[in-house]
N, C-alpha and C positions, 0 to 999 in steps of 0.2 A: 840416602844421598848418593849412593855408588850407583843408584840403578835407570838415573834420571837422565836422560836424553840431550840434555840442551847444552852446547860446550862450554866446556870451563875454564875460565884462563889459565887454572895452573896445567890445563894436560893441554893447550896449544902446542904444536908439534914444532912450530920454530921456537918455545920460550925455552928457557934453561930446566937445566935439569931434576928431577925433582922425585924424591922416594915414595913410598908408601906412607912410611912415619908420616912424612911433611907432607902429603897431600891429607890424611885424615887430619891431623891436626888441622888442615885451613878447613878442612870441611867442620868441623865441629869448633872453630873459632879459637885456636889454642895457638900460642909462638913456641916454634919448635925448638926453642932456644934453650927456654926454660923448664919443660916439661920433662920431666922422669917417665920410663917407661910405663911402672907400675898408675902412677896419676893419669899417662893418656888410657889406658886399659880400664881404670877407674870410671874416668869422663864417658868412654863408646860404652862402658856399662851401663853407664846414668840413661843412655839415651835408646840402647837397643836389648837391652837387658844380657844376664852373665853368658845364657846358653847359646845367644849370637856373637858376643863377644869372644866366646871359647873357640866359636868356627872361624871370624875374623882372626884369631890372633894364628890358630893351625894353618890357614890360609897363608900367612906370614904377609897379611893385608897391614901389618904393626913394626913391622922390619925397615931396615933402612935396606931395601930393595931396590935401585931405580926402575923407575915404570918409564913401562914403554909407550908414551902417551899417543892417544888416539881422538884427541878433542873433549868428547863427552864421558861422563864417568861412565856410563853403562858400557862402552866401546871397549874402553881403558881396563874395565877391571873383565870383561868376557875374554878380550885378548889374553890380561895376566892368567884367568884360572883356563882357557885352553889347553895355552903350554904348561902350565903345572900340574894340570891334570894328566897330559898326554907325558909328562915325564914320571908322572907316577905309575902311569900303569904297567912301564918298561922297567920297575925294578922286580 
């Protein structure tokens, strides 16, 4: 779901502000309300299994992060690991 093209209303660029956490949770149908950390890591395991869920979570795709939205998921999450990668490679 992060690699799909078509935009999504949560990364529209005028809507409100919106984290990593809460965007996985709307992608995978969960209220951010009520979920525990450990439960939404549970749920993205149920669906992508533990050894993508381990890179999602190092990724800090599971953080309350704000994303810097870019319409489409695929935009949104190429922007986030750009700069995270480009700030990793500076340490």
């Amino acid at each position: 779901d992060l690699l799909i093209q078509i935009p999504h209303p949560a990364l529209h660029t005028k809507g409100p502000e919106i984290t990593w956490r809460e965007f996985i949770c709307n992608l995978i149908g969960l209220s951010t309300l009520d979920v525990f950390y450990e439960n939404l890591k549970s749920r993205v395991g149920e669906r992508v299994g533990e050894e993508m869920t381990e890179a999602i979570e190092i990724l800090g795709l599971l953080d309350d992060t704000p994303i810097t939205k870019m319409s489409t998921p695929l935009d949104t999450t190429c922007h986030y690991l750009m700069k995270k990668l480009a700030l990793g490679e500076r340490r």
